[in-house]
C-alpha positions as CSV (number, residue, x, y, z in Angstrom):
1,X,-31.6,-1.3,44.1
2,X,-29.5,1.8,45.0
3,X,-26.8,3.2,43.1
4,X,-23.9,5.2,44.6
5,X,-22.9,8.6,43.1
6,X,-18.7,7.1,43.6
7,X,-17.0,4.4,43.3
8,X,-18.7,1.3,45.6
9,X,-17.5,0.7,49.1
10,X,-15.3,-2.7,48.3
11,X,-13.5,-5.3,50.9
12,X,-11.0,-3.7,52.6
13,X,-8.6,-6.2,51.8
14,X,-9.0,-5.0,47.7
15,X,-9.1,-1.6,48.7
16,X,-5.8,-1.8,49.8
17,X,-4.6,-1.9,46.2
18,X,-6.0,1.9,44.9
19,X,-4.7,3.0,48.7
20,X,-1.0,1.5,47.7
21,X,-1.0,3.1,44.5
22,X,-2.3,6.3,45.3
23,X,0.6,6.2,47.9
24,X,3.2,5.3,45.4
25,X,2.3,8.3,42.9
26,X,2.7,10.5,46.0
27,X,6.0,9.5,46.7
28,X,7.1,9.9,43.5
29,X,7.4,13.6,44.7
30,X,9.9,12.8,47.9
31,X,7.0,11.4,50.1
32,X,8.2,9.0,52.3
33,X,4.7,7.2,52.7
34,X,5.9,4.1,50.5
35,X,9.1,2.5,49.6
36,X,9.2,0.5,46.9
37,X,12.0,-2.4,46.2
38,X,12.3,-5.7,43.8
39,X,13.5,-9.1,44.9
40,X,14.0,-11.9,42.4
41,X,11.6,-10.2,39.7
42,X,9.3,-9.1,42.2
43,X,7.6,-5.6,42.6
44,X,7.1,-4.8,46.4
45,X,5.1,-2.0,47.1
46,X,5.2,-0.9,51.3
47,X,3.1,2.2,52.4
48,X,2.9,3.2,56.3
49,X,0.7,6.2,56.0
50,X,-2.6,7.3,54.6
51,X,-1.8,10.1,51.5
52,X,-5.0,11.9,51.5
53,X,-6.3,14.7,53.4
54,X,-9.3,14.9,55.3
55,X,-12.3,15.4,53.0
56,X,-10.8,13.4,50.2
57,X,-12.0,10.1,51.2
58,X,-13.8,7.9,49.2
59,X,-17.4,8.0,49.9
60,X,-20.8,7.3,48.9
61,X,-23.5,9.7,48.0
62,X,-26.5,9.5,51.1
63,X,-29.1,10.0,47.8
64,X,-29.3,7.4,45.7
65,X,-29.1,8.5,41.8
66,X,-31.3,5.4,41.4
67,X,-33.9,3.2,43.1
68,X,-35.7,0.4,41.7
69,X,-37.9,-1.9,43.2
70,X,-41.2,-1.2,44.7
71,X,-43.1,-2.5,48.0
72,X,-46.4,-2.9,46.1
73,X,-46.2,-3.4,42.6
74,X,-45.4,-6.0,38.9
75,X,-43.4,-8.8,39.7
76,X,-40.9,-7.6,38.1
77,X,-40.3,-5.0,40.4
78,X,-40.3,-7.4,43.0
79,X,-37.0,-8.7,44.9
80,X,-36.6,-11.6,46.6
81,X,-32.4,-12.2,47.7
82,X,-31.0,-10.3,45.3
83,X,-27.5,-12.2,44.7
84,X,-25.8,-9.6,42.4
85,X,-26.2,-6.9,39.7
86,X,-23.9,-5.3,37.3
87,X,-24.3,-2.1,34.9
88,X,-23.7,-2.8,31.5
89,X,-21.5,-0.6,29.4
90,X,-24.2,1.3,27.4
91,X,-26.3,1.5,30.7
92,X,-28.8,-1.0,31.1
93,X,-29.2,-2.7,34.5
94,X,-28.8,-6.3,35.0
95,X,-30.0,-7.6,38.3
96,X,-29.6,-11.1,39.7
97,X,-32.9,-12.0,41.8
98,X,-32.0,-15.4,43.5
99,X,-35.1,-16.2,45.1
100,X,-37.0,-16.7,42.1
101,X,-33.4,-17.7,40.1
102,X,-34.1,-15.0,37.2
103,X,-31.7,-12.6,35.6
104,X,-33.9,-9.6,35.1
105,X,-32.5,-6.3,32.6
106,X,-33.8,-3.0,33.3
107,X,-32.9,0.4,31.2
108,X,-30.4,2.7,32.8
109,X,-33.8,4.9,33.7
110,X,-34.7,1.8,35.9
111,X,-37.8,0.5,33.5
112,X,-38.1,-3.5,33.1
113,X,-37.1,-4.5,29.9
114,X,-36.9,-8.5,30.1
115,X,-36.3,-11.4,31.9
116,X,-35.4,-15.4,31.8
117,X,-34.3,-18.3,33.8
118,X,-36.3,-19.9,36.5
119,X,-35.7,-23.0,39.2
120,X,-35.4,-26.5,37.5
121,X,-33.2,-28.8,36.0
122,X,-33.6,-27.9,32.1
123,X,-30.9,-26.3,29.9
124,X,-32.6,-22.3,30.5
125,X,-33.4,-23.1,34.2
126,X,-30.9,-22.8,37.4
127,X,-30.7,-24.6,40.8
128,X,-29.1,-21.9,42.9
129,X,-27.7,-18.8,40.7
130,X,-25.0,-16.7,42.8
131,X,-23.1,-14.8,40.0
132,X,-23.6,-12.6,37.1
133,X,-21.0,-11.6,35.0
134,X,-20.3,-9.6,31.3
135,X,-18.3,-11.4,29.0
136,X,-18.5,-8.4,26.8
137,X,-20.3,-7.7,23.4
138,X,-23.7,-9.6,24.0
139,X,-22.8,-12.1,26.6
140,X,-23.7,-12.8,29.9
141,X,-22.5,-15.9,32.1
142,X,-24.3,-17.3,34.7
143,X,-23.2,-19.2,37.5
144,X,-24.7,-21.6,38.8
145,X,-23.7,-23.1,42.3
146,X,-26.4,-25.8,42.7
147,X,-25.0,-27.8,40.1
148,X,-21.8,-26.2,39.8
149,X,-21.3,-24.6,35.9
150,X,-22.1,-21.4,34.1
151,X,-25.0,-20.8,31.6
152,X,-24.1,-18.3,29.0
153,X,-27.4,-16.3,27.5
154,X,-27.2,-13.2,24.9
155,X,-28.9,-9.8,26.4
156,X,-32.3,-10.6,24.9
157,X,-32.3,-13.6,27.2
158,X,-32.3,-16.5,24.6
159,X,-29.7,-19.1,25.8
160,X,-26.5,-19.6,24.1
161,X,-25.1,-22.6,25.6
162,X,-23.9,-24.2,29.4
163,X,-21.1,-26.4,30.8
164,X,-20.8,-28.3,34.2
165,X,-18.0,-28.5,36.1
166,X,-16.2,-30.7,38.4
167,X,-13.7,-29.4,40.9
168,X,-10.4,-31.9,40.7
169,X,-10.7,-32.6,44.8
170,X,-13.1,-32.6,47.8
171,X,-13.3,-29.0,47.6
172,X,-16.3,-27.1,46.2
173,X,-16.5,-24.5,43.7
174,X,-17.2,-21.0,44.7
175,X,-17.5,-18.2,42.5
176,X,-16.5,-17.3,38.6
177,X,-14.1,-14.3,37.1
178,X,-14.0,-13.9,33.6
179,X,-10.5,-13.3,32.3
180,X,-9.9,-11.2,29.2
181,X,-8.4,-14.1,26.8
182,X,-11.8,-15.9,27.0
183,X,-11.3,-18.0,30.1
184,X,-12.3,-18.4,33.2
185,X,-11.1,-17.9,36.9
186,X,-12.3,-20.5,39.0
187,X,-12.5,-20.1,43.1
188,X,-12.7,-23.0,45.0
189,X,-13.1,-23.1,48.9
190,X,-12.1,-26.1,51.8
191,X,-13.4,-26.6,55.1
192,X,-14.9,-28.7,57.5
193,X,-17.8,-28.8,55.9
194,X,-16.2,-30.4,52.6
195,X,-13.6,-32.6,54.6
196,X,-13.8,-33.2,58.2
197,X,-10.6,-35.0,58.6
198,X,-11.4,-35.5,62.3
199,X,-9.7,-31.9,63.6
200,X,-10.5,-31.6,66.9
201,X,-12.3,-28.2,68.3
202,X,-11.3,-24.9,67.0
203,X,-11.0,-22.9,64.5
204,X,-9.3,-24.9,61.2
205,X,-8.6,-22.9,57.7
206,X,-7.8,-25.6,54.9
207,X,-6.5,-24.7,51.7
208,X,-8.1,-24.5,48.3
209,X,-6.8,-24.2,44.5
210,X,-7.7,-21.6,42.4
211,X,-8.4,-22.7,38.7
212,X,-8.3,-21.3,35.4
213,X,-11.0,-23.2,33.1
214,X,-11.7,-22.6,29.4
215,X,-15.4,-21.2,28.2
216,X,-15.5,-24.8,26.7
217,X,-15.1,-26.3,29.8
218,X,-12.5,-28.7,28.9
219,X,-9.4,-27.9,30.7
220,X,-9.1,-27.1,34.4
221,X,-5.6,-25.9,35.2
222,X,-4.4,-24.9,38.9
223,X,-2.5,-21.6,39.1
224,X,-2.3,-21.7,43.0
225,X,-3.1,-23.1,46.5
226,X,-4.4,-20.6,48.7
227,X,-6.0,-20.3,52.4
228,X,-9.6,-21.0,52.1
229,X,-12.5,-19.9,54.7
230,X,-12.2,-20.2,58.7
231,X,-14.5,-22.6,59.8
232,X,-15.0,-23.7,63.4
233,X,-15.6,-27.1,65.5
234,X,-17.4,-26.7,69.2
235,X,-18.8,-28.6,71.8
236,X,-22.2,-28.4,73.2
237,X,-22.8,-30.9,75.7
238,X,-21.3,-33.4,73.9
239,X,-22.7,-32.9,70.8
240,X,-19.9,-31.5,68.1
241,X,-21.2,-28.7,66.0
242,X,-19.6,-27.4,63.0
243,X,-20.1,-23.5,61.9
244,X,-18.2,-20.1,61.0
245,X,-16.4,-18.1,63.8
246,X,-16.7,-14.9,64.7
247,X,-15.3,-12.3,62.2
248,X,-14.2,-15.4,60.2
249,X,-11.0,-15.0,57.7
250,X,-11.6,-15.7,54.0
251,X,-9.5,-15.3,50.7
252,X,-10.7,-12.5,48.3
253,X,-10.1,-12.4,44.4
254,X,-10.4,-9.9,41.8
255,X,-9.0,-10.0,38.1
256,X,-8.3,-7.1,36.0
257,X,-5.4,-5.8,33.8
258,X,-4.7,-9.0,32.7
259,X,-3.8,-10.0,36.5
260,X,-5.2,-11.9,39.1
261,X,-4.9,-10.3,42.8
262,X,-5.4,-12.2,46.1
263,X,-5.9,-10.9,49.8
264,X,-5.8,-13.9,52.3
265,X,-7.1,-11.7,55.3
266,X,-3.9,-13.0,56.9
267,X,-2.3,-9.3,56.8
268,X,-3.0,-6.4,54.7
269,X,-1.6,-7.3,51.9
270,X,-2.4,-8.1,48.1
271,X,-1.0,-10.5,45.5
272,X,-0.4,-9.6,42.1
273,X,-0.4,-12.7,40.4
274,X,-0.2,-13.2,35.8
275,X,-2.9,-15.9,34.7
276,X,-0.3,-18.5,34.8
277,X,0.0,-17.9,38.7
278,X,3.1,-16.6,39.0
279,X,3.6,-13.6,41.6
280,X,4.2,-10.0,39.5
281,X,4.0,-7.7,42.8
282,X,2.7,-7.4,46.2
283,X,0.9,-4.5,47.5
284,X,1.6,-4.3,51.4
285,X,0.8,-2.2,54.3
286,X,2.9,-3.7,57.0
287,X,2.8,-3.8,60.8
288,X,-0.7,-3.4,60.7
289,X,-2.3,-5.8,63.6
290,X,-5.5,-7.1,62.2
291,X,-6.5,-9.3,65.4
292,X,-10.0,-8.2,67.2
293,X,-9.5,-6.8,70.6
């Protein structure tokens, strides 16, 4: 696994937000690369132009300060669909190795230190892991899309304690952002392959709700309805296929600050949204056409 020497190469759609700030801060000093106006409550940030010379891009280092992972050597060491990895705040290195569904910790040096889960049905075990997240203080959470929930374990790797979920409609859950009052953001996508609904060929982009969930599990509260992922019907003599167009749209999420920010893909432009779902601010670069030519 590499580590960068800056800050990670993200979606462009959430790089947008750091790219409108930066903007705003230089046109506090008479720079007309933003404007910035309220409606009804509303921040609305608009830039037109790039702030930063040339040179001053972000970037990543070519050298990684970190590599671990060997072709020939322990199991440990060994990778097999790595499905996510976070660095914890006092440096250790927790990697999520899908194809064997283990969470494996390694010191910030890149030495093994432990590991735990495995496939099965039992209360320490994991059908399909796809997330790993820090809930702070000892905790990790583990999702677990195979039977959709979250397992929560302590950093030795002894279990705390799970919960299993049940989206409200057809749709299907998707991925898991923890929130900073101790609950949960819940993504949830539609498409064709969770409703067909009998659309005809194309490309179709249902809608799906994005939840907020306690760590108990026992509420699931909707805070919005958003565009889910492009899927696509075709013909092939005949026979009608379902599958994912070319440079398909999707809707991307991130929480922090005690906000919840969306990018639809529909335009360059982010949502700044409080836990209750309603709108705070929206980050815009406008007149940009994002079609493929």
């Amino acid at each position: 696994m590499k580590s960068p020497s800056r800050h990670p190469l993200l979606p462009l759609l959430l790089l947008s937000l750091p790219l409108v700030h930066s903007a705003g801060c230089s046109g506090g000093g008479g720079s007309s690369a933003y404007s910035a106006t309220d409606s009804a409550g509303v921040r609305i940030i608009e830039t037109r132009q790039l702030t930063w010379e040339a040179g001053e891009e972000w970037s990543v280092s070519p050298e990684p300060l970190l590599e671990i992972g060997e072709r020939d050597g322990e199991d440990p060491y060994q990778f097999f669909q790595l499905a996510g990895g976070l660095r914890l705040p006092d440096g250790r290195i927790v990697v999520l190795n899908s194809g064997s569904t283990q969470i494996r910790i390694f010191s910030g040096d890149g030495r093994f230190l432990t590991e735990f889960g495995g496939q099965g049905d039992g209360p320490e075990e994991f059908r399909a892991v796809s997330a790993v997240k820090y809930l702070g203080g000892d905790t990790l959470l583990i999702w677990d899309v195979g039977r959709p929930g979250f397992s929560l374990f302590n950093l030795s790797g002894d279990f705390i304690g799970s919960q299993r979920l049940t989206p409200p409609g057809t749709e299907r859950f998707s991925t898991v952002h923890p929130l900073a009052d101790d609950r949960l953001l819940l993504t949830t996508y539609a498409s064709l392959l969770t409703e067909f609904a009998g659309q005809g060929v194309g490309i179709h982009r249902d809608r799906a709700p994005l939840l907020v969930a306690s760590l108990d599990g026992d509420a699931l509260d909707t805070i919005g309805v958003f565009p889910s992922v492009e899927t696509m019907i075709m013909e092939f003599g005949g026979t009608t296929g379902i599958g994912a167009p070319p440079f398909l749209k999707s809707t991307y999420f991130g929480v922090g600050n005690g906000s919840v920010y969306v990018g639809t893909a529909e335009n360059l432009e982010v949502s700044v949204l409080d836990t209750k779902g309603d709108l705070k601010a929206l980050f815009r670069y406008p007149d940009i056409d994002l079609s493929v030519q």
